[in-house]
C-alpha positions as CSV (number, residue, x, y, z in Angstrom):
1,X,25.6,-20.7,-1.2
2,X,26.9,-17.7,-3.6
3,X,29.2,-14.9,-1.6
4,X,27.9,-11.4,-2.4
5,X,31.2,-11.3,-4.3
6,X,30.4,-14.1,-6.5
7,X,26.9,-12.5,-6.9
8,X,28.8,-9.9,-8.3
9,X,30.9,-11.2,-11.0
10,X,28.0,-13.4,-12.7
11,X,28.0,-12.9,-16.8
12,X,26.7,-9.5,-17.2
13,X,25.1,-9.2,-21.5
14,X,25.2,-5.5,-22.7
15,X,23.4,-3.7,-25.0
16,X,23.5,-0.1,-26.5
17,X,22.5,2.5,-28.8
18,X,24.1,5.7,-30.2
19,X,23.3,7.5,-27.0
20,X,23.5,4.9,-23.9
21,X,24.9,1.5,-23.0
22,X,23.2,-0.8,-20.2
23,X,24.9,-3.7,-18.4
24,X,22.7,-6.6,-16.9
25,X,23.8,-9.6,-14.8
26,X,22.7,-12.8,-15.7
27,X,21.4,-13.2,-12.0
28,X,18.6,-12.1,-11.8
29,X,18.3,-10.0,-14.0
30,X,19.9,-7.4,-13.0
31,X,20.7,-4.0,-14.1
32,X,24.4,-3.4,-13.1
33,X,25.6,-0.5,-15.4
34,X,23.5,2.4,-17.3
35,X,26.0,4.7,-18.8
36,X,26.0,8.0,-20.8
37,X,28.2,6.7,-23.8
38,X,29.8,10.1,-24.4
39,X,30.3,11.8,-21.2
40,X,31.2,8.4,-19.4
41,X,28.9,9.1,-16.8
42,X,27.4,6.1,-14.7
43,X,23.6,6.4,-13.6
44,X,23.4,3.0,-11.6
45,X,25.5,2.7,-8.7
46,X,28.4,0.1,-8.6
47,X,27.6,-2.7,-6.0
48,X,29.9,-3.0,-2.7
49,X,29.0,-5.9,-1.2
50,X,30.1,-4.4,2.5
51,X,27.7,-1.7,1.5
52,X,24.9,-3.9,0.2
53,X,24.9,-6.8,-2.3
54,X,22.4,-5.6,-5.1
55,X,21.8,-2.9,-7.8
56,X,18.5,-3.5,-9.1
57,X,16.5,-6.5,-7.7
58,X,13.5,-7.6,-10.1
59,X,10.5,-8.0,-8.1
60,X,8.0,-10.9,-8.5
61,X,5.3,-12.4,-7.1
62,X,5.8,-10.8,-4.0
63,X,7.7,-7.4,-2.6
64,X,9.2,-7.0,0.7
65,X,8.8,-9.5,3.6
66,X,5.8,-12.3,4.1
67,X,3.8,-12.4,6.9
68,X,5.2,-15.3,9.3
69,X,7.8,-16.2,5.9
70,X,5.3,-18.1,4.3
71,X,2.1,-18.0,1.6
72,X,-0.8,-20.8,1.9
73,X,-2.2,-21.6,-0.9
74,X,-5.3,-25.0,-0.2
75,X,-3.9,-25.1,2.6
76,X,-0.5,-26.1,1.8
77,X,2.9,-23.5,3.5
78,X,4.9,-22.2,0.4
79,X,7.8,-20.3,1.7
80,X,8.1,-17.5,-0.6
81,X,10.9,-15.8,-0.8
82,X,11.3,-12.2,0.6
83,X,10.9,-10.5,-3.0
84,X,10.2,-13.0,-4.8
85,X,11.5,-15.8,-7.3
86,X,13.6,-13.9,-9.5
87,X,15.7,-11.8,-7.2
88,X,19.2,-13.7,-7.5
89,X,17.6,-16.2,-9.6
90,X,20.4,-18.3,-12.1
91,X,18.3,-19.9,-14.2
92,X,16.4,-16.9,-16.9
93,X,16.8,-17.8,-19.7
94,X,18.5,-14.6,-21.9
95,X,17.7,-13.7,-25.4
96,X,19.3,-11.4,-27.5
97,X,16.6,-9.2,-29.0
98,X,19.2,-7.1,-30.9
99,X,21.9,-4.3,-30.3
100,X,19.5,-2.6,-28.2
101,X,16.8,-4.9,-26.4
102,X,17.5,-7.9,-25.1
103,X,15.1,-10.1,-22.0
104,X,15.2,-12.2,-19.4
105,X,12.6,-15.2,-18.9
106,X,11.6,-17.6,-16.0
107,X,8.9,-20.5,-16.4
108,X,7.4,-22.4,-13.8
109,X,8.9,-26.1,-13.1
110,X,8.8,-28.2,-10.5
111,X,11.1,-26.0,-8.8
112,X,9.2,-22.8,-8.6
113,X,6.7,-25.2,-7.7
114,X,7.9,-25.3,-4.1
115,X,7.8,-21.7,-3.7
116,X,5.1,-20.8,-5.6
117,X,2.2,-23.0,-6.3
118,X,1.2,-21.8,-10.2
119,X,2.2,-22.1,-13.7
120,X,3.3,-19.3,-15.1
121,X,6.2,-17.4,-17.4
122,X,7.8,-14.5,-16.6
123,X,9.8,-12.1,-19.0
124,X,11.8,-8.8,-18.3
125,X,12.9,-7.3,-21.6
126,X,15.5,-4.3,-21.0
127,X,15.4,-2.0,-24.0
128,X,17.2,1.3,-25.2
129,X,15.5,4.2,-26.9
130,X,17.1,7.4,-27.4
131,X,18.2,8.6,-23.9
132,X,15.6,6.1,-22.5
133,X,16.1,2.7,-20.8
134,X,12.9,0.9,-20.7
135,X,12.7,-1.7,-18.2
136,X,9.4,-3.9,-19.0
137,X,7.4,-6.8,-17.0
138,X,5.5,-9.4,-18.7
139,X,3.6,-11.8,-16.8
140,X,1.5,-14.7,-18.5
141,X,-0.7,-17.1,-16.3
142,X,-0.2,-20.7,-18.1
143,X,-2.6,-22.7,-15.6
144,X,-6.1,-23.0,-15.4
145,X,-6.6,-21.0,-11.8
146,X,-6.4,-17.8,-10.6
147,X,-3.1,-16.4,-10.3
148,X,-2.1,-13.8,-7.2
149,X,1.4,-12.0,-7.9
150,X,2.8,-8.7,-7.7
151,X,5.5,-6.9,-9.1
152,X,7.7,-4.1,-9.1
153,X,11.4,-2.2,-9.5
154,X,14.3,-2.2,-7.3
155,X,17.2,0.0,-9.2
156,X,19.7,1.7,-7.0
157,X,20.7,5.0,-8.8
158,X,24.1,6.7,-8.1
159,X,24.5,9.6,-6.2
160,X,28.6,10.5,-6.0
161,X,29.4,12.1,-3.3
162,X,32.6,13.4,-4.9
163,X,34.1,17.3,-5.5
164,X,32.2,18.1,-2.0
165,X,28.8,16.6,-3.0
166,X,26.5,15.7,-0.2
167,X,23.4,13.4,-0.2
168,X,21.2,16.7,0.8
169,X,22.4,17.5,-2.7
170,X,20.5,15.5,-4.3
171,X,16.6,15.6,-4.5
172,X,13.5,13.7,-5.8
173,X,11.2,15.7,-7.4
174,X,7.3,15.5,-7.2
175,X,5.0,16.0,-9.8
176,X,2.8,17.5,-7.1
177,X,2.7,21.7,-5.3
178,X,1.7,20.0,-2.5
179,X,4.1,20.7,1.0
180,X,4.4,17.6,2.4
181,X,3.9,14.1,1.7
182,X,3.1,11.2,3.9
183,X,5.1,7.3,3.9
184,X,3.9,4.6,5.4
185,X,7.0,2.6,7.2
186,X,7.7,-0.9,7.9
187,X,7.4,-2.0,11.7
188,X,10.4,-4.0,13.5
189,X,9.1,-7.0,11.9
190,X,9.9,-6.0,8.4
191,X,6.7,-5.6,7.7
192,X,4.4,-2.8,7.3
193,X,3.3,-1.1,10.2
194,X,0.1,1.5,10.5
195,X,2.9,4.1,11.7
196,X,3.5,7.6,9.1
197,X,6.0,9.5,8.9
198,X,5.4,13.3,7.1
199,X,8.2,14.9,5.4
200,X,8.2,18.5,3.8
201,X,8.6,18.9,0.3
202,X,10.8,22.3,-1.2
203,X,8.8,23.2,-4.4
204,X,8.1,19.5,-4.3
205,X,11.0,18.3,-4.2
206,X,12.1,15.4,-1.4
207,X,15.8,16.8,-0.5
208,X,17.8,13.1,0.3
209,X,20.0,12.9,3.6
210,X,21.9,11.2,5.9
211,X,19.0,10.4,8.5
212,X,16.5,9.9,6.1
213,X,16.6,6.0,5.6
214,X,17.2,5.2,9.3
215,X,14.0,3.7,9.5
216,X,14.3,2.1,6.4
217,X,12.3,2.8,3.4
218,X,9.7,5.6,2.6
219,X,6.5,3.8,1.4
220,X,3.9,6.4,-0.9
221,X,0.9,4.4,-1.3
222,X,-1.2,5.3,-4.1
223,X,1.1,8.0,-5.0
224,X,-1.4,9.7,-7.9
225,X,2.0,10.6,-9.6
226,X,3.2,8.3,-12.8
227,X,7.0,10.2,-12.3
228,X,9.7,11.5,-10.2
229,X,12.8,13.4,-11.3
230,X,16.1,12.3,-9.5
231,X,17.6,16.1,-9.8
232,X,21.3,15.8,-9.1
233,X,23.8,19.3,-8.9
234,X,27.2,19.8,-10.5
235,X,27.3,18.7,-14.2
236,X,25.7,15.6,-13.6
237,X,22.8,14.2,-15.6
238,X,19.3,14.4,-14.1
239,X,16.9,11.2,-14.4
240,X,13.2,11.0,-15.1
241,X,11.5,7.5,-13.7
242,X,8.4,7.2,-15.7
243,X,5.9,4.2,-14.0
244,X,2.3,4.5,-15.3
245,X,0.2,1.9,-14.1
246,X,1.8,1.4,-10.8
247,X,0.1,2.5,-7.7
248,X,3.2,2.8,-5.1
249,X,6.2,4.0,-4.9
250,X,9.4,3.3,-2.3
251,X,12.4,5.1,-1.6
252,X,15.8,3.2,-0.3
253,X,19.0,3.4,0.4
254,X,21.2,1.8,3.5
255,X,21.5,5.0,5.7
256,X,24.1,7.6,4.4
257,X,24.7,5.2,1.2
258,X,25.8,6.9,-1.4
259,X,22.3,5.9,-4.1
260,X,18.9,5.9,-3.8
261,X,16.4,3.2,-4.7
262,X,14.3,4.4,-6.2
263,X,11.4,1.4,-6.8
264,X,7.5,1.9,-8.0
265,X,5.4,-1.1,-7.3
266,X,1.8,-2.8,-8.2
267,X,1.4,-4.0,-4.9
268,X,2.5,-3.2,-1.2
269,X,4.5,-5.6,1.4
270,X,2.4,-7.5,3.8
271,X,1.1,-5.5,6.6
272,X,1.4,-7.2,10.2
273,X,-2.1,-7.7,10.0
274,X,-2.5,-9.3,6.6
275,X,-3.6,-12.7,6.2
276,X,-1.3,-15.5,4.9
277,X,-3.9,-16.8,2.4
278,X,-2.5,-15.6,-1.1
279,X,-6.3,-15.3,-2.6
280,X,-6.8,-12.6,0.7
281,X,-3.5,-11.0,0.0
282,X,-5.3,-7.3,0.5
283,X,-3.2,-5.1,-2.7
284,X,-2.1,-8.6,-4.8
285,X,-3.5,-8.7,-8.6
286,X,-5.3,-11.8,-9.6
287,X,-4.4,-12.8,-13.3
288,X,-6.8,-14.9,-15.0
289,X,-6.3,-18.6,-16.4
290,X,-4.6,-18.0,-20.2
291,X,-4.4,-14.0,-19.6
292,X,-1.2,-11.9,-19.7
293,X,0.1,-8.6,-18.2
294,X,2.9,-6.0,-19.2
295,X,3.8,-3.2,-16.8
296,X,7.1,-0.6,-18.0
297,X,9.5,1.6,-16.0
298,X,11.5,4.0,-18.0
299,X,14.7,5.5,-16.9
300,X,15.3,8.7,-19.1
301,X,18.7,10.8,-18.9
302,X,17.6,14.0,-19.1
């Protein structure tokens, strides 16, 4: 089995444009460096493995934990990975689109198979445009049956906690006047629980700290916002997270880390209650026989 320090040295390919450069790891798919190519400035935070092993897991067919670790599918146990297939996944295939695009692709074999029961292909293109990094999903169902999958973002955005910066510092801003906002949480079992937890918004603005994450992420279902702004003091860059289409949203980070996931999704982790059945999966999508699907998150430097 890889060490989190060999999952950390995998080939990363690069691509750039006048403005930004973007480094992504050949496992899964990665993104591993998003820089501001005059000022220097990093955006995605550097992985310590003692910290936790990851920058920006790719999400697909599933987010979060499964209810008892497995799907059914006829009847038969697949034991679907927590997050899904591609997470830490060696075998996309890359292609070079050109000096600023380039994607990632899985198809279903006989090894996929065993995890998850459909035929399928999966492509993540990475694209720069201006100050934009566009992160996009496409999903195509290549068997003759219904197809149940989510899918959704993972990236770990840096927040230095140098020159006396502190975590409540930094702030995600809501598109929204509203004082509050509500997140559902996930129960001991990892998955999610009917619990809530309210926090107060400042102009609508989620101020970040230590004790926020201690009860690990903040889940805002159906949002009814297609952005946040990742405001950050100092001289340092703010970042706008553009998701239309998805639903959800998550906030993570290991308590007192220094970034914040920040991680819009189609679909939600299984609640405690939720059946196993994939075709009863309660917010899964269900992709026709010979249809496709795209879905975008930008990342804009701002």
């Amino acid at each position: 089995m890889d060490s989190l320090a060999d999952k950390t040295t995998r080939m990363q390919y690069h691509i750039q444009n006048e403005h930004l450069s973007a480094g992504i790891s050949s496992l899964g798919a990665e993104i591993r460096s998003l820089k501001d190519r005059q000022s220097g400035e990093e955006f995605i935070w550097q992985i310590n493995p003692e910290v936790w092993g990851s920058s920006a897991p790719v999400l697909f067919p599933a987010i979060g934990s499964l209810k008892d670790g497995y799907v059914l599918h006829k009847g038969e146990k697949y034991a679907l990975p927590k997050h899904g297939i591609i997470r830490n996944n060696q075998d996309l295939k890359f292609q070079q689109i050109s000096d600023s695009e380039c994607s990632f692709s899985l198809e279903s074999s006989p090894a996929t198979a065993k995890l998850y029961p459909f035929e399928f292909r999966f492509r993540v293109s990475y694209k720069l445009e201006g100050r934009r990094l566009i992160m996009e999903y496409h999903i195509e169902n290549l068997g003759d049956e219904l197809m149940p999958f989510i899918c959704g973002g993972h990236t770990a955005y840096a927040l230095p906690l140098k020159d006396g910066f502190r975590l409540n510092d930094y702030q995600v801003q809501f598109p929204t006047p509203a004082e509050s906002i509500e997140a559902l949480t996930l129960a001991e079992s990892g998955l999610l629980g009917s619990r809530k937890r309210n926090f107060p918004l400042e102009k609508g603005a989620l101020v970040l700290n230590q004790d926020i994450f201690k009860e690990d992420a903040l889940i805002f279902a159906n949002v009814n916002c297609e952005e946040v702004i990742l405001k950050k003091p100092g001289q340092q860059s703010d970042l706008r997270i553009v998701f239309k289409g998805y639903p959800h949203l998550a906030l993570w980070a290991k308590p007192g880390a220094d970034y914040v996931c920040i991680e819009p999704w189609l679909g939600l982790p299984d609640r405690e209650e939720e059946p196993t059945d994939l075709s009863e999966k309660s917010t899964y999508r269900f992709l026709e026989a010979g249809n496709s699907f795209s879905i975008a998150i930008s990342t804009e430097v701002i």
